[in-house]
Backbone of each chain as ProteinMPNN parsed JSONL, in Angstrom:
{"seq_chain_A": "XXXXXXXXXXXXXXXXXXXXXXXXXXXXXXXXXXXXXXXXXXXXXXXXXXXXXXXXXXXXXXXXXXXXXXXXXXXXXXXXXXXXXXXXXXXXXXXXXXXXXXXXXXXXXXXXXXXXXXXXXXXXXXXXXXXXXXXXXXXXXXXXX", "coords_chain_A": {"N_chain_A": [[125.853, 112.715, 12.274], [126.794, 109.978, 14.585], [126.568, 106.661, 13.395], [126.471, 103.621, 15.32], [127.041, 100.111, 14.793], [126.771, 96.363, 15.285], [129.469, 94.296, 14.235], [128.827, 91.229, 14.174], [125.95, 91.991, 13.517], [125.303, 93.559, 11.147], [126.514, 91.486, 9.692], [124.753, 89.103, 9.667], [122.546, 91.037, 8.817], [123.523, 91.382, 5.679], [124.485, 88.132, 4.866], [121.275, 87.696, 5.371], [119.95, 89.312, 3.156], [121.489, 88.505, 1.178], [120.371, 86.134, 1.145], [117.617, 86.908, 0.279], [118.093, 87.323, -2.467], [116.25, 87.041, -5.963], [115.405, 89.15, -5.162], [114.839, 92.551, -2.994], [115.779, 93.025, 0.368], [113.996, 93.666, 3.55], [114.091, 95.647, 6.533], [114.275, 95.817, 10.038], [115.622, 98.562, 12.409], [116.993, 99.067, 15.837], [117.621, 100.69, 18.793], [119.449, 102.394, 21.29], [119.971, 106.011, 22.154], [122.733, 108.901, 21.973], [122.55, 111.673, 23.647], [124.197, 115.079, 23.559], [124.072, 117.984, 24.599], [121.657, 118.321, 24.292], [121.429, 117.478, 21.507], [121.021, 114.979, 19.637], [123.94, 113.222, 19.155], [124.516, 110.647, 18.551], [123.696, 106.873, 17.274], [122.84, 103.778, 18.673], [123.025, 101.195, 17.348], [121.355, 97.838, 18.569], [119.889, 95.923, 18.264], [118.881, 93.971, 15.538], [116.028, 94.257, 13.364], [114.805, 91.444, 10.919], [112.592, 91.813, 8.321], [109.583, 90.696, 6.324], [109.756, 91.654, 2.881], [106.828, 92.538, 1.43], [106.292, 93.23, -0.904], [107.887, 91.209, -2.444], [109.683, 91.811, -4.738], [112.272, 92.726, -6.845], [112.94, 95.126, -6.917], [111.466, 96.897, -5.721], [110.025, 97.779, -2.317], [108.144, 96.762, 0.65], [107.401, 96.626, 3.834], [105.468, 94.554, 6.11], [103.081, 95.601, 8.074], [102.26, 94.097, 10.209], [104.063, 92.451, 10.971], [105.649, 94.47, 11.38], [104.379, 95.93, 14.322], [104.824, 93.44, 15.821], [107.822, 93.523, 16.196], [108.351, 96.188, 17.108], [106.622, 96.371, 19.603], [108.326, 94.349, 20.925], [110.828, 95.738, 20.687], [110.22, 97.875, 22.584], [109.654, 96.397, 24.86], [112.419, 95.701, 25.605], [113.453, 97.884, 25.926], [114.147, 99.496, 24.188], [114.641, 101.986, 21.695], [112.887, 102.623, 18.489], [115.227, 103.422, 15.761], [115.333, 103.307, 13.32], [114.659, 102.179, 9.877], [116.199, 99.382, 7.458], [117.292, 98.724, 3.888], [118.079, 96.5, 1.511], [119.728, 97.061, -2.029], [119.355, 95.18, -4.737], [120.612, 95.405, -7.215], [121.871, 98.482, -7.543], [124.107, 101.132, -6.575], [124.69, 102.092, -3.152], [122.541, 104.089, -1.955], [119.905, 106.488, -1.409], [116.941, 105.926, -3.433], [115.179, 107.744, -5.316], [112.457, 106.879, -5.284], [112.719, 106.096, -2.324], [113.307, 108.005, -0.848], [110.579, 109.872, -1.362], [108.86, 107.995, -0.202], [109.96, 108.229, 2.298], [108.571, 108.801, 5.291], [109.286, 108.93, 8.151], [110.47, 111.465, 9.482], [112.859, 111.684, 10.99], [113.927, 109.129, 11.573], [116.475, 106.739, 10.857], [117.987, 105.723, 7.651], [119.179, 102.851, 6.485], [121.192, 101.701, 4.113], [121.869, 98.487, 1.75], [124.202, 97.948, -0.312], [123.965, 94.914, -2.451], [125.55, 95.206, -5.139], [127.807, 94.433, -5.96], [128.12, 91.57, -5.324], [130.363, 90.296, -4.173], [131.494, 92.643, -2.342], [129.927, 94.45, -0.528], [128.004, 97.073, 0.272], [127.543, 99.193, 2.822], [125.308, 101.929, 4.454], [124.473, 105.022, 5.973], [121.679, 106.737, 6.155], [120.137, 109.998, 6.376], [117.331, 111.297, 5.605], [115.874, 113.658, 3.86], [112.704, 115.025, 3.276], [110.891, 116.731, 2.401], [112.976, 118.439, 0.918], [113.442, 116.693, -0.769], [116.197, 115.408, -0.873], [119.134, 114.017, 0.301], [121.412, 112.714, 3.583], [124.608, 111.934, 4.114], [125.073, 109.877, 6.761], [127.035, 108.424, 9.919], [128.237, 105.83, 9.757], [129.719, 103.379, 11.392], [131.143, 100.395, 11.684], [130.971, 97.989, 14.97], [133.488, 96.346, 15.887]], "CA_chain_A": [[125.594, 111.855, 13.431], [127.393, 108.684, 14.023], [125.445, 105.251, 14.228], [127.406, 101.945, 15.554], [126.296, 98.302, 14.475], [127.918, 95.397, 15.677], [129.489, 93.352, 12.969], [127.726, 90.393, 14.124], [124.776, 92.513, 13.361], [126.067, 93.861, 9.785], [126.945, 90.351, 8.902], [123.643, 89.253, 9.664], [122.223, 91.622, 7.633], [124.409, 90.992, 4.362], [123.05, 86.923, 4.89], [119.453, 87.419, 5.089], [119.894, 89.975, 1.932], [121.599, 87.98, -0.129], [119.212, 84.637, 0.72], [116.64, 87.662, -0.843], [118.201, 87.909, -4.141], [116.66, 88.379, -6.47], [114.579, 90.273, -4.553], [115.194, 93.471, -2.249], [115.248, 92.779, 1.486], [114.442, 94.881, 4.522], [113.875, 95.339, 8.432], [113.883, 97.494, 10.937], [116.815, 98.755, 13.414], [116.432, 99.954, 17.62], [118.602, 100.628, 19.916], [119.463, 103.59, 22.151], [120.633, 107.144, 21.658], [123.436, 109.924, 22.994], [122.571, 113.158, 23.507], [125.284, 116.417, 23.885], [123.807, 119.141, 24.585], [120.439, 118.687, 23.953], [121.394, 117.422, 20.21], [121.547, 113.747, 19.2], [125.284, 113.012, 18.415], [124.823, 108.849, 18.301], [122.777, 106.124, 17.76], [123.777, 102.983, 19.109], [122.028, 99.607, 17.059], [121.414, 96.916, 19.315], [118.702, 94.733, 17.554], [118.367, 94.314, 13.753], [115.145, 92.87, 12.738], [114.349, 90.859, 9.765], [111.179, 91.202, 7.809], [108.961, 90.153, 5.152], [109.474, 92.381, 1.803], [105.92, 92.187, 1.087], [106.219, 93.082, -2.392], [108.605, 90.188, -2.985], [110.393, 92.322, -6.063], [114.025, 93.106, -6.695], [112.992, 96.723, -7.23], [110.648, 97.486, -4.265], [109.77, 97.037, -0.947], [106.986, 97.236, 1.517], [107.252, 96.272, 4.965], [104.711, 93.666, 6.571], [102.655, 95.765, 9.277], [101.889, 92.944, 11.22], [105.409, 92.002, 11.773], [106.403, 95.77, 12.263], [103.746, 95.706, 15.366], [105.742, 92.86, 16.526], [109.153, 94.066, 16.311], [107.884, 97.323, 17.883], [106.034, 96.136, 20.781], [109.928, 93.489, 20.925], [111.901, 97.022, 20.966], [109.46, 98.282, 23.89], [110.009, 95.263, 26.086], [113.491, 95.986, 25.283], [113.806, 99.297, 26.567], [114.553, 100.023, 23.213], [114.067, 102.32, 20.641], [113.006, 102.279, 16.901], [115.962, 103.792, 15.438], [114.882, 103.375, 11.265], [114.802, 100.739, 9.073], [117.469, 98.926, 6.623], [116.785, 97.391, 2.981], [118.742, 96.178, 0.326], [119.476, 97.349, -2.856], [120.6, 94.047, -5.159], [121.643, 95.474, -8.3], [122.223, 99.51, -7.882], [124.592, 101.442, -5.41], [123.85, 102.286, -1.326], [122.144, 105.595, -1.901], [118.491, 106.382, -1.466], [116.65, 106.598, -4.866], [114.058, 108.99, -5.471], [111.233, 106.292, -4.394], [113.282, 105.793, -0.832], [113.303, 109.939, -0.571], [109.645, 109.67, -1.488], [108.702, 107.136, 0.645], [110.436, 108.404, 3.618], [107.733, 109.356, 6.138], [109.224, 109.217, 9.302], [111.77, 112.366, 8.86], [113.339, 111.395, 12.541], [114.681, 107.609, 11.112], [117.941, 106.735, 10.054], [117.624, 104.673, 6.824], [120.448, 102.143, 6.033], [120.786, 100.776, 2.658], [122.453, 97.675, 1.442], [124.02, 97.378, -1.77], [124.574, 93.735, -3.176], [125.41, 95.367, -6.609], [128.814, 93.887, -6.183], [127.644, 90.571, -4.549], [131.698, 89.843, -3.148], [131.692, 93.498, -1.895], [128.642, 94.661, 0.021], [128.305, 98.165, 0.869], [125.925, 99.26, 3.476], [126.124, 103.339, 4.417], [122.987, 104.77, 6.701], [121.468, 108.172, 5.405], [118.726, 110.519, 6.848], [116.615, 111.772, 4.194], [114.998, 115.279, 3.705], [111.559, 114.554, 1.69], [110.189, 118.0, 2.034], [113.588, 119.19, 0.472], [113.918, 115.958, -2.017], [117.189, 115.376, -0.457], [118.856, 113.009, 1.441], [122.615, 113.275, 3.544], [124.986, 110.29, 4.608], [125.764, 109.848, 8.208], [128.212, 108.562, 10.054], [128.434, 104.623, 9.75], [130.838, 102.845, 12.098], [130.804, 98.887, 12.195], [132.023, 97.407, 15.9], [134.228, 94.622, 15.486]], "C_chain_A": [[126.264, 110.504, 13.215], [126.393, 107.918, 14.32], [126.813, 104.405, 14.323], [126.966, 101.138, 15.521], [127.522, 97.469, 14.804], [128.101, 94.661, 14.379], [128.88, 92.136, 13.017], [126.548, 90.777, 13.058], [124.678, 92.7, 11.475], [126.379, 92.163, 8.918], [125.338, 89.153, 8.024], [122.677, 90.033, 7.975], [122.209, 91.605, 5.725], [124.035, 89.371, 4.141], [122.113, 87.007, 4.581], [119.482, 88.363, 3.292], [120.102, 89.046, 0.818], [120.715, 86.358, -0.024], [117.97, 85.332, 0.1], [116.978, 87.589, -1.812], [116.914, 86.7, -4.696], [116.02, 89.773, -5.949], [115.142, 90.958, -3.526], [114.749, 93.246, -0.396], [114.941, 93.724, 2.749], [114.183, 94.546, 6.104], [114.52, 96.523, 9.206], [115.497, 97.462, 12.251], [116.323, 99.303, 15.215], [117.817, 99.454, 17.962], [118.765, 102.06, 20.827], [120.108, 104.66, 21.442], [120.999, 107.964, 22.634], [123.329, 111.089, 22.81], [123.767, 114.101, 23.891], [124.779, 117.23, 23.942], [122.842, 119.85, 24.293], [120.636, 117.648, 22.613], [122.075, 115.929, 20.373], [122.824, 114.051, 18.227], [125.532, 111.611, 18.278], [124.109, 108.068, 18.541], [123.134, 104.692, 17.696], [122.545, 101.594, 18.621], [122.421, 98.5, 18.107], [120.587, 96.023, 19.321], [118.235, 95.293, 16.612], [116.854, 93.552, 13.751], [114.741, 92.613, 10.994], [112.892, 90.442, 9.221], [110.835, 91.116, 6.547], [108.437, 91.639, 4.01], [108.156, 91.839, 1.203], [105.443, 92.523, -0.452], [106.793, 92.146, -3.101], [109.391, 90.992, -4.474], [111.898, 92.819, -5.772], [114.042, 94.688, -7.341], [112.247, 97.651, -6.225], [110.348, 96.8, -3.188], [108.749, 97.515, -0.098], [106.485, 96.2, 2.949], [105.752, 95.54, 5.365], [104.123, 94.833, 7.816], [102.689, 94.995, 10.137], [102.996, 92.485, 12.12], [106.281, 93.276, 12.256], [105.774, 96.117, 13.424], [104.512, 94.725, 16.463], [107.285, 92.944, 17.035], [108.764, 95.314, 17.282], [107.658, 97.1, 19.26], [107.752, 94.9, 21.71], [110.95, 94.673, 21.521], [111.542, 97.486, 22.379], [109.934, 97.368, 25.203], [111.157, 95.357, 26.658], [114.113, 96.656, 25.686], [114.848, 99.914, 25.527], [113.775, 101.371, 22.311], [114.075, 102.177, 19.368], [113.917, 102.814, 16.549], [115.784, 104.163, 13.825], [114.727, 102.247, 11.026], [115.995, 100.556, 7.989], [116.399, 98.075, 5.654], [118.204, 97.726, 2.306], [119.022, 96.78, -1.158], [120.402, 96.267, -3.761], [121.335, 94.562, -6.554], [122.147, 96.939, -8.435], [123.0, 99.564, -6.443], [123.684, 101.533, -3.867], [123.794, 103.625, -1.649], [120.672, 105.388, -1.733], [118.001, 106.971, -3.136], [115.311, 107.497, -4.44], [112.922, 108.074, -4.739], [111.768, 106.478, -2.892], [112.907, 107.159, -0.641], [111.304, 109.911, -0.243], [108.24, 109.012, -0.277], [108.886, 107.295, 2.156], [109.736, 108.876, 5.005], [108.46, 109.66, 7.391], [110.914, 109.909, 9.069], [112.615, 112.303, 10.177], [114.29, 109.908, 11.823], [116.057, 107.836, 10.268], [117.811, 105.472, 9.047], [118.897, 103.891, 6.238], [120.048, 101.224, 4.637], [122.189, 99.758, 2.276], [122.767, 97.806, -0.065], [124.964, 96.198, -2.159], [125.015, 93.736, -4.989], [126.899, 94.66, -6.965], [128.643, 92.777, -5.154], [129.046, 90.21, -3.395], [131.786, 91.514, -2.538], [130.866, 94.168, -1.608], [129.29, 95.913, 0.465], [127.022, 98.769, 1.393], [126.374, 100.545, 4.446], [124.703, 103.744, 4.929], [122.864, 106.408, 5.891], [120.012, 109.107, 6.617], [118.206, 111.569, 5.739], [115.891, 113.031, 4.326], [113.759, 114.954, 2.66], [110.861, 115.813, 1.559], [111.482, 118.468, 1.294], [113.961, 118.137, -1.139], [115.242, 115.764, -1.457], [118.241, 114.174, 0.759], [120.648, 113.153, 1.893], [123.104, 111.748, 4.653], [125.457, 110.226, 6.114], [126.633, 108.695, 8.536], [128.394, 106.687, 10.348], [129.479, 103.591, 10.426], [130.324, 101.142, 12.467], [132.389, 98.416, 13.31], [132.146, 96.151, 15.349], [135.153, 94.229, 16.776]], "O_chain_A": [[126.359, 109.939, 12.126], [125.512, 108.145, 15.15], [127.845, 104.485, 13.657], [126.11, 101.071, 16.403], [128.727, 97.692, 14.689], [127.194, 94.423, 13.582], [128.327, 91.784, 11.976], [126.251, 90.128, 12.055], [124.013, 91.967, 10.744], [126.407, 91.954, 7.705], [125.02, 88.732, 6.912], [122.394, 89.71, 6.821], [121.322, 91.747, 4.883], [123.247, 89.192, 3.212], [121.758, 86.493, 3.52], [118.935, 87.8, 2.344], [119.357, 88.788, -0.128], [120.509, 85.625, -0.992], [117.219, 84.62, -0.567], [116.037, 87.826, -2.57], [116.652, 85.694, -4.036], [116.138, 90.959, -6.257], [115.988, 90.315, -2.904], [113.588, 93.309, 0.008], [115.77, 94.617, 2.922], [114.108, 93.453, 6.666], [115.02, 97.629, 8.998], [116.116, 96.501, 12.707], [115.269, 99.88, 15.483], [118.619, 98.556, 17.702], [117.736, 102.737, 20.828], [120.701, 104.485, 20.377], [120.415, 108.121, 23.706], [123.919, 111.663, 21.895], [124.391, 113.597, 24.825], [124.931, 117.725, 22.825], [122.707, 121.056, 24.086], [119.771, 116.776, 22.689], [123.135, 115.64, 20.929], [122.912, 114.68, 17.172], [126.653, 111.254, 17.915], [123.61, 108.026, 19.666], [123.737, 104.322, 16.689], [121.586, 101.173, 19.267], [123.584, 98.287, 18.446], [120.456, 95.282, 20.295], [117.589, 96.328, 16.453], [116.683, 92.391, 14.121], [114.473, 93.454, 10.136], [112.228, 89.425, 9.42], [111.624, 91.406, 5.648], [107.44, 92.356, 4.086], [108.213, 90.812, 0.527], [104.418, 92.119, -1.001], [106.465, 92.013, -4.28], [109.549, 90.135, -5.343], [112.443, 93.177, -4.727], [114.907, 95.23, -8.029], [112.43, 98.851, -6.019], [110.366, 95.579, -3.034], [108.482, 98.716, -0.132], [105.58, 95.371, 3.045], [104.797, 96.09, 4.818], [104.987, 94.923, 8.689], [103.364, 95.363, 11.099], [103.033, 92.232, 13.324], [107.191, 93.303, 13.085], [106.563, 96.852, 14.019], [104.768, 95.044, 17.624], [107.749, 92.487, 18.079], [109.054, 95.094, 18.457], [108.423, 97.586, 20.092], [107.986, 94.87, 22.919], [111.663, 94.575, 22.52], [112.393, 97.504, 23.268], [110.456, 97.732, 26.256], [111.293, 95.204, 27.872], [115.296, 96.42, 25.933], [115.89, 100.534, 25.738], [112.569, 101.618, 22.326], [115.071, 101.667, 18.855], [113.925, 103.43, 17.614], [116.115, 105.231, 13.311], [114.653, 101.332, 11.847], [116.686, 101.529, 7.688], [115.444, 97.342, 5.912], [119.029, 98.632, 2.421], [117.882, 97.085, -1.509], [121.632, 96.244, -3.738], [122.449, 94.169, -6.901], [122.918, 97.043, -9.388], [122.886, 98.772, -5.507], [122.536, 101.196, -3.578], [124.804, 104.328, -1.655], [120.187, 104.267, -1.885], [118.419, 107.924, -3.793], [114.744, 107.726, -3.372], [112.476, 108.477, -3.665], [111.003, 107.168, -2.219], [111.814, 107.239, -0.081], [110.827, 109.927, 0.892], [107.193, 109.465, 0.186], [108.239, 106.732, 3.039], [110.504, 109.361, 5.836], [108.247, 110.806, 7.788], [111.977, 109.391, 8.728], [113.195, 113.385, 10.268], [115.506, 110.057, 11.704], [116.485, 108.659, 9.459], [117.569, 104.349, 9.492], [119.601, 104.523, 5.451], [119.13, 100.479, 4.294], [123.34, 100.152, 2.463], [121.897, 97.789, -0.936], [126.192, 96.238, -2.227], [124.908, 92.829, -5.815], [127.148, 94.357, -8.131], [129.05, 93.063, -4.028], [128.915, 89.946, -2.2], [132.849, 91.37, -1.934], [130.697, 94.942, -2.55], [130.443, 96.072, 0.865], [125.922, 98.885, 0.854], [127.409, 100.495, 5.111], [123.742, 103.084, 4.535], [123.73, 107.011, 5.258], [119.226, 108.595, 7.414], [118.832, 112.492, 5.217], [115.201, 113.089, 5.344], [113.899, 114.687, 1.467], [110.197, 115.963, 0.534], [110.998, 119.396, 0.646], [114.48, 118.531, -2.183], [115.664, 116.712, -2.12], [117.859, 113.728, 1.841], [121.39, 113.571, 1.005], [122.509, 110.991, 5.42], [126.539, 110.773, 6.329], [127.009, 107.968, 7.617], [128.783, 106.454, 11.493], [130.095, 102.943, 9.579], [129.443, 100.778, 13.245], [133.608, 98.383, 13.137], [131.472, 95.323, 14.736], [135.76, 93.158, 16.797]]}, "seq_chain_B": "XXXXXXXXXXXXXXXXXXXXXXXXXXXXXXXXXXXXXXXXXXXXXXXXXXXXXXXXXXXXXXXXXXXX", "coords_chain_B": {"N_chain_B": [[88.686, 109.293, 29.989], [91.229, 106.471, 30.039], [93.76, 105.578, 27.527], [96.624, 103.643, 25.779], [98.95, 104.942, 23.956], [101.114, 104.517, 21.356], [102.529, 102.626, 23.446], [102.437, 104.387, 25.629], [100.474, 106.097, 28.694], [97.684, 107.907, 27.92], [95.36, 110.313, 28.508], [92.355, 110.66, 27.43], [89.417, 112.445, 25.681], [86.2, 111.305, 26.699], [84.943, 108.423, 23.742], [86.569, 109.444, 21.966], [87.125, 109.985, 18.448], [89.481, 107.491, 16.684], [90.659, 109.054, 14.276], [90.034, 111.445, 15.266], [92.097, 111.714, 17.558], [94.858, 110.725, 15.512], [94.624, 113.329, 15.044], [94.953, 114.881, 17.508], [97.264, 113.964, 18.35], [99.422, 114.902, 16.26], [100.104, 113.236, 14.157], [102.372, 112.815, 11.572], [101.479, 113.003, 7.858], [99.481, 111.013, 7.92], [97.807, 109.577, 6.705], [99.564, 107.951, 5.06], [99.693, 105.653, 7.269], [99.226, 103.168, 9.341], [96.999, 101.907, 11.772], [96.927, 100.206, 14.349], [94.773, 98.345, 16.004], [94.608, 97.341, 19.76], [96.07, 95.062, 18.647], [94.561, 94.861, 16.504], [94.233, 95.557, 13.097], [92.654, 98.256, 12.106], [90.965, 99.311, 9.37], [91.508, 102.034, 7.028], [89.212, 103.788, 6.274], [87.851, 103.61, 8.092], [88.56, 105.0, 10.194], [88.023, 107.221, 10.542], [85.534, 106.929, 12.139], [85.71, 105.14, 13.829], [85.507, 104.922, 17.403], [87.351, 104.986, 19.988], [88.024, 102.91, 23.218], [87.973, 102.98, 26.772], [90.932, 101.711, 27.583], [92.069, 100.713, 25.818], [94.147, 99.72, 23.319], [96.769, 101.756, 21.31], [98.608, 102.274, 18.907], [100.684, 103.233, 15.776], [101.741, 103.076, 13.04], [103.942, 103.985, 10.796], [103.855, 103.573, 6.957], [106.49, 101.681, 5.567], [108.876, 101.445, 2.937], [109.876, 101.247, -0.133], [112.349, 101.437, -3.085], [114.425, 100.307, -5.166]], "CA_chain_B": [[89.239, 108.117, 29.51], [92.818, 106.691, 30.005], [93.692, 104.9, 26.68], [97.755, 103.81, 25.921], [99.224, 105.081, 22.506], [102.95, 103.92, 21.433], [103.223, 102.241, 25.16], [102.433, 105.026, 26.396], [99.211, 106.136, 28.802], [97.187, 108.999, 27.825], [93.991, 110.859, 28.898], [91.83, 111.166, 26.4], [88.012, 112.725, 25.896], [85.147, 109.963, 25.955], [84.365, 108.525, 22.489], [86.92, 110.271, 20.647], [87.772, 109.051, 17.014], [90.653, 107.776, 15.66], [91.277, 110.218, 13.539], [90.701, 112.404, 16.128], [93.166, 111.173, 18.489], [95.64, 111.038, 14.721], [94.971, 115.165, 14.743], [95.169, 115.72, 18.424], [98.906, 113.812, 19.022], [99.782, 115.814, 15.329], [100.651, 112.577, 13.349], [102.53, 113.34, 10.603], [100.996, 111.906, 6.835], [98.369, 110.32, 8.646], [97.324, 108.479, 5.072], [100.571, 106.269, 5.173], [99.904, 105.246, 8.748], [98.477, 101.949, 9.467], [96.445, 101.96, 13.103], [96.533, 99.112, 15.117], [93.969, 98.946, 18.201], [94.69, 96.042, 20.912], [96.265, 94.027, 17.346], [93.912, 94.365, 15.326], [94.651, 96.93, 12.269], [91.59, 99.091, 11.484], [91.046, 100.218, 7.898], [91.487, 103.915, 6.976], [88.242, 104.111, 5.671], [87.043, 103.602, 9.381], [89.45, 106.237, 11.175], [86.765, 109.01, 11.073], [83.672, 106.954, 12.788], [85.951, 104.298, 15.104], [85.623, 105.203, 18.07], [88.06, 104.548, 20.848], [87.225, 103.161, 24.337], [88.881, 103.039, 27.86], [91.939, 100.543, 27.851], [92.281, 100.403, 24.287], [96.246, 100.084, 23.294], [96.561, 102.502, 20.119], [99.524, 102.004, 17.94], [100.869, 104.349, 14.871], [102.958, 102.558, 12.159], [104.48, 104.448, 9.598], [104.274, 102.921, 6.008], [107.558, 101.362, 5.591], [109.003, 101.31, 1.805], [110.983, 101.975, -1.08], [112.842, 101.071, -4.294], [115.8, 100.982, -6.218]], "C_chain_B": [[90.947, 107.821, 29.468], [92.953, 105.307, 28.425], [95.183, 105.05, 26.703], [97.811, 103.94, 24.007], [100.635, 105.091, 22.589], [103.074, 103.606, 22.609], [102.992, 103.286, 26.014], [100.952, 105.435, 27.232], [98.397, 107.726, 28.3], [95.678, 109.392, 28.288], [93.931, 111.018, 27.877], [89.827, 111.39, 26.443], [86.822, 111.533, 25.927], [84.805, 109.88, 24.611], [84.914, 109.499, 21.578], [87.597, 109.134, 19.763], [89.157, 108.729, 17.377], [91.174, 108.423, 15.198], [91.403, 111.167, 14.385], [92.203, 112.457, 17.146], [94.213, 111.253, 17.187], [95.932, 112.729, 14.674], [95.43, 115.886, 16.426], [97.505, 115.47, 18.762], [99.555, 113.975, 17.512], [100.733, 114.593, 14.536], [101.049, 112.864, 11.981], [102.239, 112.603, 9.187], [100.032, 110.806, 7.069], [97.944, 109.047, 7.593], [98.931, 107.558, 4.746], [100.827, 106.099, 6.555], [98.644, 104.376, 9.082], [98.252, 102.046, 11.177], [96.217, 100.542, 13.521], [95.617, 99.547, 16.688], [93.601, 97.653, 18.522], [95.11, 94.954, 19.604], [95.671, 94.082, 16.544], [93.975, 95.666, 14.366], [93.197, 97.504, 11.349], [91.834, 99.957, 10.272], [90.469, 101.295, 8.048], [90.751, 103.981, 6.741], [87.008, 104.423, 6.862], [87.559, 104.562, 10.356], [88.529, 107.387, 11.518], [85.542, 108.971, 12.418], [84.747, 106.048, 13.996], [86.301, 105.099, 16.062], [86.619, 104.626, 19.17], [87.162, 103.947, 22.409], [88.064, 102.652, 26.007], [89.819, 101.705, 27.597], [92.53, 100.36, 26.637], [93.837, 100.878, 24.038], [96.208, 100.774, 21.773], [98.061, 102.557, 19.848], [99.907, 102.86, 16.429], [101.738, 103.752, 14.149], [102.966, 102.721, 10.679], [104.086, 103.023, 8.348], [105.923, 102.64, 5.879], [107.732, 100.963, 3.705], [109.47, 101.638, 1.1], [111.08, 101.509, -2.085], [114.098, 101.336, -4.676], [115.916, 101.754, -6.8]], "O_chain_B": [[91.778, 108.616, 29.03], [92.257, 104.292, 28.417], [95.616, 106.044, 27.287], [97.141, 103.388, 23.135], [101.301, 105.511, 23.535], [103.881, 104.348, 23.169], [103.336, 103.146, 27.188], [99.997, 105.141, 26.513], [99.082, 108.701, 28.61], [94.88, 108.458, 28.365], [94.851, 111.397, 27.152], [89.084, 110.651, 27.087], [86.715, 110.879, 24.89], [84.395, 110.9, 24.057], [84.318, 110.18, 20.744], [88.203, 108.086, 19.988], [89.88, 109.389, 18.123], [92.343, 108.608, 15.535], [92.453, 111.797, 14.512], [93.089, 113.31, 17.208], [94.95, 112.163, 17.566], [96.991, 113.292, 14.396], [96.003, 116.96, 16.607], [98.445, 116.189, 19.099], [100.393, 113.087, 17.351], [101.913, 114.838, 14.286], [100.163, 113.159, 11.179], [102.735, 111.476, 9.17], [99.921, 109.813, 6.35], [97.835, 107.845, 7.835], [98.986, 106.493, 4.13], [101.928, 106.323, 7.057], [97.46, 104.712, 9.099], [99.248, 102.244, 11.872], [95.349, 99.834, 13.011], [95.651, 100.304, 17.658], [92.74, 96.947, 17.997], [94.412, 93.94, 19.568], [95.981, 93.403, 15.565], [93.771, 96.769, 14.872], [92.865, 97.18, 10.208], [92.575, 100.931, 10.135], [89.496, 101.652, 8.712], [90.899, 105.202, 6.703], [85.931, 105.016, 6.809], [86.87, 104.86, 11.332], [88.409, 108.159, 12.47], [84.988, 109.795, 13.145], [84.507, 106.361, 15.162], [87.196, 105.93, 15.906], [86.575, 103.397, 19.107], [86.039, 104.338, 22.728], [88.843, 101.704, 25.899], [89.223, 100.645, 27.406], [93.609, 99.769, 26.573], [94.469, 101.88, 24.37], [95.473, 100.163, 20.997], [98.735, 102.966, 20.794], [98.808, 103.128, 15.944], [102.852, 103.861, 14.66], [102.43, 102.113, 9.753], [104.035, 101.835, 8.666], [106.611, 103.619, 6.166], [106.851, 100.291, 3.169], [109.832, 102.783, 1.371], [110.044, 100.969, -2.474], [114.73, 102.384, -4.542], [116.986, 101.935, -7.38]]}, "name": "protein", "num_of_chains": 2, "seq": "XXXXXXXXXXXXXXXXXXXXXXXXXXXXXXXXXXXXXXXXXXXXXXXXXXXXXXXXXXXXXXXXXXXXXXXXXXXXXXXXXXXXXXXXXXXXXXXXXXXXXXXXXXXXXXXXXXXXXXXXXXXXXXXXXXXXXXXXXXXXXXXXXXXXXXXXXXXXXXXXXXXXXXXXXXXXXXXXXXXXXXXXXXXXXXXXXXXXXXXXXXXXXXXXXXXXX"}
């Protein structure tokens, strides 16, 4: 599946992360989606949001309810949808680790990961994760510019 | 009873749980899913006995989380 982020958006992103170091940052994605044939073939970001890693650690993360209620009910108004969420990863590659797999509840989300492991060369690559199979597979990442 | 869950409206039985209402619209992992009702986030420990009641906005939000 492809996703598209605006580079605005992407740039964004790569900012608020690295004003996290040393800690891991995250937030949530919406925007719309294209169906073919019945079968999602694209999901189109159109509001990142930025929230509060409530673990504060540069090894985990755990979203703020409070502010994912707000973003949510933001997307709605919006005539958006949730799309997944995005974090950071500051010192290993953009892959999901075994916690992210783990972790992954909502098997519908597209999970984008940041990695500041090369602080001048940010690499940020979206995935959808299999947690009943342990597994996770990279989709199709396209930044508008 | 008409009660709204994710924005949306639904019929639902008088005086049904929480939890019930988690088993009837087949939430998946129910135990990493934080319930908000009209803002305010009711602890899991109360999902079995809170009862719902007409107007009430019902909300479903995944645990969000991870690691390196």
């Amino acid at each position: 599946m492809k996703i598209k982020l605006f580079e605005e958006d992407y740039e964004k992103i790569i900012a608020f992360a690295k004003r996290e170091l040393p800690n891991e940052a995250c937030g949530l994605i919406a925007g719309t989606e294209i169906f073919k044939d019945g079968k999602l073939i694209e999901r189109d970001i159109r509001r990142v949001y930025f929230l509060t890693n409530e673990d504060h650690s540069p090894e985990h993360f755990s979203m703020d309810p409070q502010e994912q209620l707000k973003a949510v009910k933001d997307m709605r108004a919006g005539g958006l949808k949730m799309l997944g969420n995005w974090h950071s990863h500051p010192e290993t590659p953009s892959r999901p680790s075994q916690e992210d797999i783990r972790l992954s509840f909502d098997i519908n989300a597209t999970y984008m990961i940041l990695s500041l492991q090369d602080k001048d060369s940010p690499v940020l690559k979206a995935f959808h994760t299999d947690k009943k199979n342990d597994c996770y597979s990279a989709e199709d990442l396209e930044i508008i510019r | 009873m008409k009660i709204i869950v994710g924005g949306e409206k639904k019929e639902v039985k008088d005086g049904i749980t929480v939890w019930e209402l988690i088993e009837q619209e087949k939430v998946e992992t129910p135990e990493y899913v934080s319930v908000s009702i009209n803002e305010e986030f009711e602890k899991s420990q109360n999902l079995k006995t809170r009862k719902l009641e007409e107007g009430d906005v019902v909300e479903f939000l995944y645990f969000m989380g991870g690691g390196q």
